[in-house]
N, CA, C and O atoms as a MOPAC input file, in Angstrom:
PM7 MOZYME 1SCF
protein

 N    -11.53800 1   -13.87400 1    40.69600 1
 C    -11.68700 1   -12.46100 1    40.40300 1
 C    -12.22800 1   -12.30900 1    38.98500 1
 O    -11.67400 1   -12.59500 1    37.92400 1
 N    -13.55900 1   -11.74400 1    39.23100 1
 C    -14.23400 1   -11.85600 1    37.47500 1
 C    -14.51700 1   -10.34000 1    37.31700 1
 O    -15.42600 1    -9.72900 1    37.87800 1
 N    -13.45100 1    -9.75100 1    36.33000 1
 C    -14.05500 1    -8.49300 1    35.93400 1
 C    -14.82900 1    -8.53400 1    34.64300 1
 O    -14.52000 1    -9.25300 1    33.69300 1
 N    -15.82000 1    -7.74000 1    34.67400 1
 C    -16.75600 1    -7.05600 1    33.84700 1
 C    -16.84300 1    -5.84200 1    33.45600 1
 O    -17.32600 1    -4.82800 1    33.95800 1
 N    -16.10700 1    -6.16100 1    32.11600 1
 C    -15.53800 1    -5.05400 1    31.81500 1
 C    -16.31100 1    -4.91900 1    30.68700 1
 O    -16.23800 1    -5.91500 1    29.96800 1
 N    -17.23500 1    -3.79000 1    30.15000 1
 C    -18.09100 1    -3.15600 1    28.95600 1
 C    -18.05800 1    -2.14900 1    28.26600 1
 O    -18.29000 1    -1.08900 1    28.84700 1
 N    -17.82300 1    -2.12400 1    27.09800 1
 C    -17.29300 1    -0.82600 1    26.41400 1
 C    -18.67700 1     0.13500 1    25.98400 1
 O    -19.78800 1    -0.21000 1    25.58000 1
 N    -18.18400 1     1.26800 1    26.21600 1
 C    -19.49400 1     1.77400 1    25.95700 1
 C    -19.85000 1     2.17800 1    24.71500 1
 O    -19.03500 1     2.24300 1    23.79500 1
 N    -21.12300 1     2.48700 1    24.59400 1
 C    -21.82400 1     2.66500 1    23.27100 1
 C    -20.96200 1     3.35300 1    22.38200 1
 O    -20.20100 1     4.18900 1    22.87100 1
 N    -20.94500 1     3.06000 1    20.63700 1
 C    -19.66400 1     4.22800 1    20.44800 1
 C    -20.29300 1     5.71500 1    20.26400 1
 O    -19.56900 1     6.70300 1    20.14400 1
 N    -21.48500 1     5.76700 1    20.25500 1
 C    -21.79900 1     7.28800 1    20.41100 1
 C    -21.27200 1     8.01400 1    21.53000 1
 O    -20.96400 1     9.19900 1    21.40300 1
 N    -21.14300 1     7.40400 1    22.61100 1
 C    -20.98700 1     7.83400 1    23.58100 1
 C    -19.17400 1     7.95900 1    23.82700 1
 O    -18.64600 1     8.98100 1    24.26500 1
 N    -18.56900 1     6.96200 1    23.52300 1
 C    -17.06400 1     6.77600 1    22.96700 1
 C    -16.70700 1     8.30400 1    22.23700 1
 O    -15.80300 1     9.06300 1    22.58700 1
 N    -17.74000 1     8.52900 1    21.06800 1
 C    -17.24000 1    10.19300 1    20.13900 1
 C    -17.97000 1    11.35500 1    20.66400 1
 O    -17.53100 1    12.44400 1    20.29300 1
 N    -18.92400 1    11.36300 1    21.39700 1
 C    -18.93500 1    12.46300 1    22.00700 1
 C    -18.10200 1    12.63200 1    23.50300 1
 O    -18.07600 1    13.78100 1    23.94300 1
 N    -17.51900 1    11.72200 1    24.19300 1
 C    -16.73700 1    12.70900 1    24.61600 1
 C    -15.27700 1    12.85000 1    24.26800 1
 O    -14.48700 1    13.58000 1    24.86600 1
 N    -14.98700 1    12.03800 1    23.18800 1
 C    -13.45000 1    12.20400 1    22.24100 1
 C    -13.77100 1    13.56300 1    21.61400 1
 O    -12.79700 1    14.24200 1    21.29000 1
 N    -15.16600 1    14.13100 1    21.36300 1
 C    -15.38700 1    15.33700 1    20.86800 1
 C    -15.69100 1    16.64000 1    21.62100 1
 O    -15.40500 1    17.74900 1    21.16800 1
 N    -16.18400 1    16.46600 1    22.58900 1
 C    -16.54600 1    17.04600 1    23.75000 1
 C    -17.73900 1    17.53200 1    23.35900 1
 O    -18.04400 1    18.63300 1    23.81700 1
 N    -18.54500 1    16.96000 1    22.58000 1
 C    -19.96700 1    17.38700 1    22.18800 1
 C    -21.39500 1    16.54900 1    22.83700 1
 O    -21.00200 1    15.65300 1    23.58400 1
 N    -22.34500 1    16.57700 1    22.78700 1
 C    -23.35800 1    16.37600 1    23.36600 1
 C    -23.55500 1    14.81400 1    22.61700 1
 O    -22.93200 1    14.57100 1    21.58400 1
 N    -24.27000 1    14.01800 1    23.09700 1
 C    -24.28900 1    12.60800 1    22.44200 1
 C    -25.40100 1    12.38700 1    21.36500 1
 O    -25.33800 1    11.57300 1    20.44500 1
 N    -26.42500 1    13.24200 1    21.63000 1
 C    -27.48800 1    13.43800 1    20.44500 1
 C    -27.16800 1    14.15500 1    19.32800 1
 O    -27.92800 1    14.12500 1    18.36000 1
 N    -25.76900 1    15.04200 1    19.30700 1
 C    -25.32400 1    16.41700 1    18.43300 1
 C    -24.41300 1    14.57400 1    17.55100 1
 O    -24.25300 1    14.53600 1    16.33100 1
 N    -24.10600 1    13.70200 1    18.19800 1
 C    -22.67000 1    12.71500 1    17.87400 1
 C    -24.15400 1    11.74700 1    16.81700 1
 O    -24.07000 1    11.58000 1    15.60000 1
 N    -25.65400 1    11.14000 1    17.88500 1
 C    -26.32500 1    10.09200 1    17.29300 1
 C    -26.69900 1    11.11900 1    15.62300 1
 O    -26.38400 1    10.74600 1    14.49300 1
 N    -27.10600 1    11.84600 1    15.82300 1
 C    -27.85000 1    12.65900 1    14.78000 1
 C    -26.56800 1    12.63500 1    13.35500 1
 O    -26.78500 1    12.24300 1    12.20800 1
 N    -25.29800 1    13.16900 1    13.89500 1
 C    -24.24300 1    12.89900 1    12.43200 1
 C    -24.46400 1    11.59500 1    12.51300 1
 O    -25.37300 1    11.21000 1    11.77700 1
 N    -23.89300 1    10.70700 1    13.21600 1
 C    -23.76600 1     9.61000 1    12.56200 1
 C    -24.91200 1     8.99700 1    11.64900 1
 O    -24.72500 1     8.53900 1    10.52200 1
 N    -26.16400 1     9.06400 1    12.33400 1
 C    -27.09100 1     8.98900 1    11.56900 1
 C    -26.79100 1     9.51800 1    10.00500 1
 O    -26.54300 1     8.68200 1     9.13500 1
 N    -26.82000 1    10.69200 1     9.74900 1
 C    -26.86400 1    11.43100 1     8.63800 1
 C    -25.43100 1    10.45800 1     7.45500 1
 O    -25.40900 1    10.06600 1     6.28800 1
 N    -24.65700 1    10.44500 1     8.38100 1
 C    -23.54600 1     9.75500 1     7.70000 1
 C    -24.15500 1     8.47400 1     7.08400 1
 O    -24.22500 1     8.40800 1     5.85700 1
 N    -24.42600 1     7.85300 1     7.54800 1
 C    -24.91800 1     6.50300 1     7.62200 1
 C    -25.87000 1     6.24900 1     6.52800 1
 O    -25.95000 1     5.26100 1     5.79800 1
 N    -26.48300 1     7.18100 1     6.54700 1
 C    -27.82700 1     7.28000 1     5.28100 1
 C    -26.96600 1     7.82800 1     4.28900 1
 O    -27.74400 1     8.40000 1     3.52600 1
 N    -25.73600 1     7.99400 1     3.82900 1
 C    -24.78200 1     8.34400 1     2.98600 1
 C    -24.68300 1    10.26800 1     2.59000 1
 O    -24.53400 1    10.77900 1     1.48000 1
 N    -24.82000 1    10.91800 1     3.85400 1
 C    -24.91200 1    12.46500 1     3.72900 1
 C    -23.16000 1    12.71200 1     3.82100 1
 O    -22.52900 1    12.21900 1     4.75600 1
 N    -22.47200 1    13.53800 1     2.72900 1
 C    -21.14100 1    13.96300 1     2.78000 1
 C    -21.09200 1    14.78400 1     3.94500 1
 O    -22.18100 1    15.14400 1     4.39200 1
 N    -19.68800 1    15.28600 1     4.73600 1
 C    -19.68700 1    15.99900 1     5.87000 1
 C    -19.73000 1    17.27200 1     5.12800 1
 O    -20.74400 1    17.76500 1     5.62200 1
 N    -19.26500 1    18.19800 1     4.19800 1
 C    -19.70200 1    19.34900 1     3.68500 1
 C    -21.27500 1    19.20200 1     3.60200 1
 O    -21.64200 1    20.10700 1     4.35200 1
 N    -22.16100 1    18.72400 1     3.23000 1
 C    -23.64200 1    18.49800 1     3.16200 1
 C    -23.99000 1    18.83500 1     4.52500 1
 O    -24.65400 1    19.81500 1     4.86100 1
 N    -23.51000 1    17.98300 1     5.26100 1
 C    -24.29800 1    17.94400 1     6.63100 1
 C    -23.80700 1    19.44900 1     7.21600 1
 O    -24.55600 1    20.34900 1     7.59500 1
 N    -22.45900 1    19.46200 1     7.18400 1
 C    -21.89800 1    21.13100 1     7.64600 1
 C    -22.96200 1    22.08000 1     6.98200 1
 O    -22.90400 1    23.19600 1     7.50000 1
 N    -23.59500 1    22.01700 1     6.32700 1
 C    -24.20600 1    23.03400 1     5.15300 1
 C    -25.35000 1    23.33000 1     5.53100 1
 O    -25.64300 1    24.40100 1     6.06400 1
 N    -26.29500 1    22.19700 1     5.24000 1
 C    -27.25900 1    22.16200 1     5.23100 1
 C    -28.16200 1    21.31800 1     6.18100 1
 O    -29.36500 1    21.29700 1     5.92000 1
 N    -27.61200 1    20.48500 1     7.46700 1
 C    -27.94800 1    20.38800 1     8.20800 1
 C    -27.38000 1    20.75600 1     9.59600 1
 O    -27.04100 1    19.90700 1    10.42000 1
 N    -27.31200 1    21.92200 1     9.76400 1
 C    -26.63800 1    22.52400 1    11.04900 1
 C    -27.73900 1    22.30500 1    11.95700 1
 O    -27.37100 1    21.74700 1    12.99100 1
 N    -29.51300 1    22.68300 1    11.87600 1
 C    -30.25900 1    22.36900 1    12.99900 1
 C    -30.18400 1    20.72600 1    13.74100 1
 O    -30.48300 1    20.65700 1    14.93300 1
 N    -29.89300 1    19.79500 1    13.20600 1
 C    -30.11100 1    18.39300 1    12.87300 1
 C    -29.02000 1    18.30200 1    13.98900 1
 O    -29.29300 1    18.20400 1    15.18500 1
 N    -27.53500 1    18.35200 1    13.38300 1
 C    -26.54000 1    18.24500 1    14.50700 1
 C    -25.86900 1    19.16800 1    15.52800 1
 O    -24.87200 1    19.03100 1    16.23600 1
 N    -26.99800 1    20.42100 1    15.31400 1
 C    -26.45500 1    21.19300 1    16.58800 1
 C    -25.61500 1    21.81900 1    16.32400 1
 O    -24.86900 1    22.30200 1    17.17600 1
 N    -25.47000 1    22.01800 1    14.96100 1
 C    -24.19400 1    23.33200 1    14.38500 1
 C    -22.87500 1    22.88500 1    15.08700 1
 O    -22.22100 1    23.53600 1    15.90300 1
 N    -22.69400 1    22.00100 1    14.74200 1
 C    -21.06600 1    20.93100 1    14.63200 1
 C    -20.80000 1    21.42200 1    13.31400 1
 O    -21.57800 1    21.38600 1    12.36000 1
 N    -19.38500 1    21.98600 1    13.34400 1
 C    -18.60300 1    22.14100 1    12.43700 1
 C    -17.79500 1    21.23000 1    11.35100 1
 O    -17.49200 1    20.08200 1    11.67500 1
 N    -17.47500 1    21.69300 1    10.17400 1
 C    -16.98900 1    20.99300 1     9.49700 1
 C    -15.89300 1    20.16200 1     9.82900 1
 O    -15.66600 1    19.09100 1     9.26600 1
 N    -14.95200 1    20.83500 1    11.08800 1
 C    -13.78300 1    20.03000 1    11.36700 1
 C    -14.28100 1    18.97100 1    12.54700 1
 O    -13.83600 1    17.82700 1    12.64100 1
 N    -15.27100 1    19.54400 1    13.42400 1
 C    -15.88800 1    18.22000 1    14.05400 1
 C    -16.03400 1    17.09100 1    13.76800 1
 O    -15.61900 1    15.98300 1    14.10700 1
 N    -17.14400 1    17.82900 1    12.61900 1
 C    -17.71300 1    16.15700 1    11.58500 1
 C    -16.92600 1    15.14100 1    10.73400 1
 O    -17.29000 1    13.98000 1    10.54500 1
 N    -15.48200 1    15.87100 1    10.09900 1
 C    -15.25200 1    15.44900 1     9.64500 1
 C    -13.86700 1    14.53200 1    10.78200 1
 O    -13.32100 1    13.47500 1    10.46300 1
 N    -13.64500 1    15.18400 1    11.84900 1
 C    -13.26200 1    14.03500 1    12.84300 1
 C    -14.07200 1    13.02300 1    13.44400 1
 O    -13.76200 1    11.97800 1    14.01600 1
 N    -15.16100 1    13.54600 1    13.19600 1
 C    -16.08600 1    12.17800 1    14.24600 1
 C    -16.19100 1    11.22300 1    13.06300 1
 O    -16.06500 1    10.01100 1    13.23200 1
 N    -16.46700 1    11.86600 1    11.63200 1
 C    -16.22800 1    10.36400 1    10.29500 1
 C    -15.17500 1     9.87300 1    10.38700 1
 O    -14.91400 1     8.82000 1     9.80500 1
 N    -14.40200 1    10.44500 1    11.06000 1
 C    -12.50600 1     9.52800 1    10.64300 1
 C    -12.80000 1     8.71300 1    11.73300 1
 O    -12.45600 1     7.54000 1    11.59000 1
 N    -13.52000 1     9.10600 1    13.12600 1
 C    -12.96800 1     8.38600 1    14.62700 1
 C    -14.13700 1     7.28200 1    14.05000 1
 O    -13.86800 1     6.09800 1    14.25300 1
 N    -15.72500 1     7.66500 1    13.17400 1
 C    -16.17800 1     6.46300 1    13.51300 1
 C    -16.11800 1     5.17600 1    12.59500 1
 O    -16.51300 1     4.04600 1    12.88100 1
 N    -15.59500 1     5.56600 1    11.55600 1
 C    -14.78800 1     4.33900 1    10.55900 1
 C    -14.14500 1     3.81300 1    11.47200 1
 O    -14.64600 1     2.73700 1    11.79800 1
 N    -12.48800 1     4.31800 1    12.52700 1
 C    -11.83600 1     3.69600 1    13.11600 1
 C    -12.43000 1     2.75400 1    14.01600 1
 O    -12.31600 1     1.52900 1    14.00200 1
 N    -13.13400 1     3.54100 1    14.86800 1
 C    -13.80600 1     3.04500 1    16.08800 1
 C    -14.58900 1     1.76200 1    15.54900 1
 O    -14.42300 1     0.65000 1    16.05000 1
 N    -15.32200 1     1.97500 1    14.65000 1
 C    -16.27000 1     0.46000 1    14.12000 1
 C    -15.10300 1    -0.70800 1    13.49400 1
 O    -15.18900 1    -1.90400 1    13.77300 1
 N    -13.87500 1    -0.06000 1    12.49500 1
 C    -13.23600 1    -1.30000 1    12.34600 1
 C    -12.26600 1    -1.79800 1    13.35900 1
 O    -11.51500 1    -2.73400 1    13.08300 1
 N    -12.25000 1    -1.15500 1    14.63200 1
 C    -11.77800 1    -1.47600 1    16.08700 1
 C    -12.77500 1    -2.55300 1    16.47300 1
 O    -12.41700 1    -3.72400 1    16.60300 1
 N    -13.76600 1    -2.23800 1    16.61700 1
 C    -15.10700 1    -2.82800 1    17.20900 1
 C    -14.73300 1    -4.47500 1    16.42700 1
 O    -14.40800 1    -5.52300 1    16.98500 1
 N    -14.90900 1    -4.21400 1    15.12800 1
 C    -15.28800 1    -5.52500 1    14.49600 1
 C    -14.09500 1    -6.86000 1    14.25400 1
 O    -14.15800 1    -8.08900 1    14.22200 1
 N    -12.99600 1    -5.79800 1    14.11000 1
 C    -11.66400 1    -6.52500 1    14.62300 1
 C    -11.55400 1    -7.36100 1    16.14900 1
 O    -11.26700 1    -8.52400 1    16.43300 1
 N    -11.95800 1    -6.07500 1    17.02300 1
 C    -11.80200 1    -6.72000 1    18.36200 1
 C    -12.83700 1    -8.06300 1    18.57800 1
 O    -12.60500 1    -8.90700 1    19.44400 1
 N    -13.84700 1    -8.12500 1    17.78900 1
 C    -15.03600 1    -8.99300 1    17.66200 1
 C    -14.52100 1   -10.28600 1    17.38700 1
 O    -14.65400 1   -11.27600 1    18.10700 1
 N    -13.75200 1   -10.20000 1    15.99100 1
 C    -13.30100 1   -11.50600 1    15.63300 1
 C    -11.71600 1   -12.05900 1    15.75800 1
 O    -11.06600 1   -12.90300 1    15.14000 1
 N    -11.45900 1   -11.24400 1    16.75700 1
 C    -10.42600 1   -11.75500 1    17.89600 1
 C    -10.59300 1   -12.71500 1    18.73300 1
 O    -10.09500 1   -13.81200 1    18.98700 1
 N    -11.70000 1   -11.80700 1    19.23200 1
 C    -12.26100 1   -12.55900 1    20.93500 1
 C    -12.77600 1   -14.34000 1    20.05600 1
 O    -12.49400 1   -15.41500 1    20.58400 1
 N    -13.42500 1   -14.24100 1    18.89400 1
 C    -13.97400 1   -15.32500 1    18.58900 1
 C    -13.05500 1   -16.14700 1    17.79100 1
 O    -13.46200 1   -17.28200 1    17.54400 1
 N    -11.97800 1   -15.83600 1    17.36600 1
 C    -11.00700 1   -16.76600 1    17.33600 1
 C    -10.27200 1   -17.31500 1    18.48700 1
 O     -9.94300 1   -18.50100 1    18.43500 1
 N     -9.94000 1   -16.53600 1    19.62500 1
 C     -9.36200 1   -17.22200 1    21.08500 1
 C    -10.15000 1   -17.90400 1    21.38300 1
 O     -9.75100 1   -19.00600 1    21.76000 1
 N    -12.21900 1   -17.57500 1    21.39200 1
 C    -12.69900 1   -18.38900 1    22.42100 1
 C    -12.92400 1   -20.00400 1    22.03500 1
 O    -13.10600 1   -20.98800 1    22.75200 1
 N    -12.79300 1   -19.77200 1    19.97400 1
 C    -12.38300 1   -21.03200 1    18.89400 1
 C    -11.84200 1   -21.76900 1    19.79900 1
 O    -12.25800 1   -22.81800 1    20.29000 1
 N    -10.41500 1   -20.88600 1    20.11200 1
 C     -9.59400 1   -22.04900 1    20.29100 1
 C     -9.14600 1   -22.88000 1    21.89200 1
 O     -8.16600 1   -23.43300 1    22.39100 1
 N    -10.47700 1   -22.55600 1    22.22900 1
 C    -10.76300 1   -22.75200 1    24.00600 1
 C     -9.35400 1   -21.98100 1    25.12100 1
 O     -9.00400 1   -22.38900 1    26.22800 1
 N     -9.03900 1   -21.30900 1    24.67900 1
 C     -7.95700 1   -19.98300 1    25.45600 1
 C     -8.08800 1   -18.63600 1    25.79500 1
 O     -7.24800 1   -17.75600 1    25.98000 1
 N    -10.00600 1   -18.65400 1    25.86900 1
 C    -10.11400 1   -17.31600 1    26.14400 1
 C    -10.66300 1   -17.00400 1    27.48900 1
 O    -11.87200 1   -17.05200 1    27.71900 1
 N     -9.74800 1   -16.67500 1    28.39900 1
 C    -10.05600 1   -16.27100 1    29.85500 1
 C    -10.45900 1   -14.64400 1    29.93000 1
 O    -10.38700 1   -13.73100 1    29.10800 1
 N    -10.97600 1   -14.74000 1    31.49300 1
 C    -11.75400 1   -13.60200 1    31.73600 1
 C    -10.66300 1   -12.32700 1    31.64400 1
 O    -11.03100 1   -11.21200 1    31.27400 1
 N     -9.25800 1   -12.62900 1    32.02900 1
 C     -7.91400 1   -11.51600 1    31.45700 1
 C     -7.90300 1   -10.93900 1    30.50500 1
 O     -7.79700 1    -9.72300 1    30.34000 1
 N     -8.03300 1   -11.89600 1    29.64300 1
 C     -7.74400 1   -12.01000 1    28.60300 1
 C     -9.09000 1   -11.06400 1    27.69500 1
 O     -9.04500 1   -10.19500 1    26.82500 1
 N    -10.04000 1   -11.64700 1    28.30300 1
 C    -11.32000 1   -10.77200 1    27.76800 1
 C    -11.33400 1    -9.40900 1    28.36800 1
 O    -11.78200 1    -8.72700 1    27.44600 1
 N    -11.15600 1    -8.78600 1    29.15100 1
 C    -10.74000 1    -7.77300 1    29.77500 1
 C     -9.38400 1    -6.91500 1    29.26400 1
 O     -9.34200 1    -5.76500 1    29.70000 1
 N     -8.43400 1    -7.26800 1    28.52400 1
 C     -7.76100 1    -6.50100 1    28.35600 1
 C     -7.86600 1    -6.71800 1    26.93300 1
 O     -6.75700 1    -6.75500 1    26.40000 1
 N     -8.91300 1    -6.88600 1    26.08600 1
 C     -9.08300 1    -6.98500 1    24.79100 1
 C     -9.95300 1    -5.80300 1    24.58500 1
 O     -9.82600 1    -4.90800 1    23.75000 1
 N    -11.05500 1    -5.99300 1    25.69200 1
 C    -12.21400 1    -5.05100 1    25.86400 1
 C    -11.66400 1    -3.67700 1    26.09200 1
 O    -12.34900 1    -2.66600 1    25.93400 1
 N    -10.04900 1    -3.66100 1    26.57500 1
 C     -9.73200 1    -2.42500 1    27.42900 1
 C     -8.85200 1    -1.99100 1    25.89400 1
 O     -8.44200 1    -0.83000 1    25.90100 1
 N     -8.74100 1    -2.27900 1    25.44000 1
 C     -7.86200 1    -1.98200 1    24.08900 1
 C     -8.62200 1    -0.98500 1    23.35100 1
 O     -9.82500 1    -1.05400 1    23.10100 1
 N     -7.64800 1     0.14700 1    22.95300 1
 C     -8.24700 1     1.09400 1    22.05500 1
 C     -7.34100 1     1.62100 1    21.31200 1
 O     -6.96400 1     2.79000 1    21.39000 1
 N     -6.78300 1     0.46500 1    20.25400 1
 C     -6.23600 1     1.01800 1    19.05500 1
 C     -5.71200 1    -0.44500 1    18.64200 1
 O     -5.00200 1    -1.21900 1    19.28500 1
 N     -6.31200 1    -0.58600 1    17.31400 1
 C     -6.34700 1    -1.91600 1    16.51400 1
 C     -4.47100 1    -2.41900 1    16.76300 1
 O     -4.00500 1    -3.55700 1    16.70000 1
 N     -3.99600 1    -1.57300 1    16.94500 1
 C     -2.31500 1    -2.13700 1    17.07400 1
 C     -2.28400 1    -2.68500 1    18.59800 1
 O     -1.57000 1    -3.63800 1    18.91100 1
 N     -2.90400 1    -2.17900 1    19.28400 1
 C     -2.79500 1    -3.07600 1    20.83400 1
 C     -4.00700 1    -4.36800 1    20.60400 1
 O     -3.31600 1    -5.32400 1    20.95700 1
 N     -4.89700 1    -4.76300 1    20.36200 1
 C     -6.00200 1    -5.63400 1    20.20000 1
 C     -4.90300 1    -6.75200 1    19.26500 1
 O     -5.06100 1    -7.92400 1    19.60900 1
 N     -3.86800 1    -6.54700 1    18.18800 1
 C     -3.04200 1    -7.20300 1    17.84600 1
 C     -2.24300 1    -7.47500 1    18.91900 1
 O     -2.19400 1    -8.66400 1    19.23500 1
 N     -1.60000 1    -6.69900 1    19.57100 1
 C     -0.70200 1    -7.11800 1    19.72700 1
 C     -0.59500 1    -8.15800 1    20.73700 1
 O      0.33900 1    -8.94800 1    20.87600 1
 N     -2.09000 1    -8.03300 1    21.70600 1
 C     -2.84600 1    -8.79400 1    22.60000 1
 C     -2.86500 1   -10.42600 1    21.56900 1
 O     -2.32400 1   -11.43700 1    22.01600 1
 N     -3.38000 1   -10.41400 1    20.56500 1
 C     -3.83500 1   -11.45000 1    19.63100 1
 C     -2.49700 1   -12.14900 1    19.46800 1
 O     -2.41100 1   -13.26200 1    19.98800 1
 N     -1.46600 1   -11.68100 1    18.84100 1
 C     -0.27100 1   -12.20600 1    18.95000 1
 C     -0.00800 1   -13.40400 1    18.95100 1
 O      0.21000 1   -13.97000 1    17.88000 1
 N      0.05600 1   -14.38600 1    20.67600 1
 C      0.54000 1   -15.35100 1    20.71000 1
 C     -0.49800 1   -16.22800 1    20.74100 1
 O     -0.19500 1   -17.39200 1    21.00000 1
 N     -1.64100 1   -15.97700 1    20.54500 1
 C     -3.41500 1   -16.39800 1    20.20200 1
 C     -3.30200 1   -16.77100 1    18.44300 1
 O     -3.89100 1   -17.75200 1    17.98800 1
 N     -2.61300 1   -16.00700 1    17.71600 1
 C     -2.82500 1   -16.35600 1    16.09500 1
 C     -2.33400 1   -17.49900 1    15.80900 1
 O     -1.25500 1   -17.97300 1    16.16700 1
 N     -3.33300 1   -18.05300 1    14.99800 1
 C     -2.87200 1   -19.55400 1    14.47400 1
 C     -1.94700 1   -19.58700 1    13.20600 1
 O     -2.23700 1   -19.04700 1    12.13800 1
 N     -0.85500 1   -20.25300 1    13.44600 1
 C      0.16100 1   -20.32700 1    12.61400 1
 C     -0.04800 1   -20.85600 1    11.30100 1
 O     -0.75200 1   -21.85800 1    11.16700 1
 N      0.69700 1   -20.07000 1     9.92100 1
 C      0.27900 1   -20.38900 1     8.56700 1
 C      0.97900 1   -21.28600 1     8.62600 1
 O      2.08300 1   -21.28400 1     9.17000 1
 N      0.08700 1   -22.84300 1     7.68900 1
 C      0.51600 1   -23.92300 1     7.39600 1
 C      0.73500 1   -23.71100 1     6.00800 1
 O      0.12000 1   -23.15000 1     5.10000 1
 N      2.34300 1   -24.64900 1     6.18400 1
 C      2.82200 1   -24.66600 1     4.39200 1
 C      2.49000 1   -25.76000 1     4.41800 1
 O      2.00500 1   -26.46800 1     5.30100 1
 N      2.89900 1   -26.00000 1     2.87800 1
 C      2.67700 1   -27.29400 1     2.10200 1
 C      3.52300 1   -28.26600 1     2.63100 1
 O      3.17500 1   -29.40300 1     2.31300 1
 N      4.44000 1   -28.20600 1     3.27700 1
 C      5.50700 1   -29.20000 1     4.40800 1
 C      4.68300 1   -29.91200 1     5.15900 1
 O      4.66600 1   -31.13300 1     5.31400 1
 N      3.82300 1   -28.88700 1     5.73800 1
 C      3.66500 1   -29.75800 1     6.98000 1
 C      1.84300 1   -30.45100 1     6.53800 1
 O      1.27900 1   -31.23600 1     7.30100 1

């Protein structure tokens, strides 16, 4: 039994955590990205993102910090299990299905390699 399991794009992840359109989600992030503050973009680019509000934007900056250091965490998870030749298709599947850096741990868990003291 091989599931294939794929997370989707994270634009697509914050627009519908936002319930906004996915080009209104590519266009902030964009703007973010090129280093535009969310008052700026609230301001002065309302045509750009489709007149998303300040409390929008400034949730879709909180979700997409999270969401990317989710992403990159969950990244070098998977590549420490598959290090350590223990990474099954379960296992990849319910890493992939994880959405909140405290479950992707807690998955990691009995996968983390133990700190060596000076004893041993």
């Amino acid at each position: 039994m091989t599931e294939n399991v794929t997370l989707k794009p994270l634009n697509a992840r914050l627009a519908e955590e936002l319930a906004v359109a996915e080009r209104q989600v590519a266009a902030a992030v964009a703007l973010l990205d090129e280093g535009a503050t969310v008052p700026f973009i609230a301001r002065y680019r309302k045509e750009v993102t489709g007149s998303l509000d300040d409390g929008q934007l400034r949730t879709l900056e909180e979700r997409l910090r999270y969401l990317r250091e989710l992403d990159d965490r969950r990244a070098a998870v998977l590549a420490s299990i598959e290090e350590q030749g223990k990474l099954t298709n379960q296992l990849r599947a319910a890493l992939l299905a994880a959405d909140t850096k405290a479950r992707v741990e807690d998955i990691y868990l009995p996968y983390k390699p133990k700190r060596r003291t000076k004893a041993q």
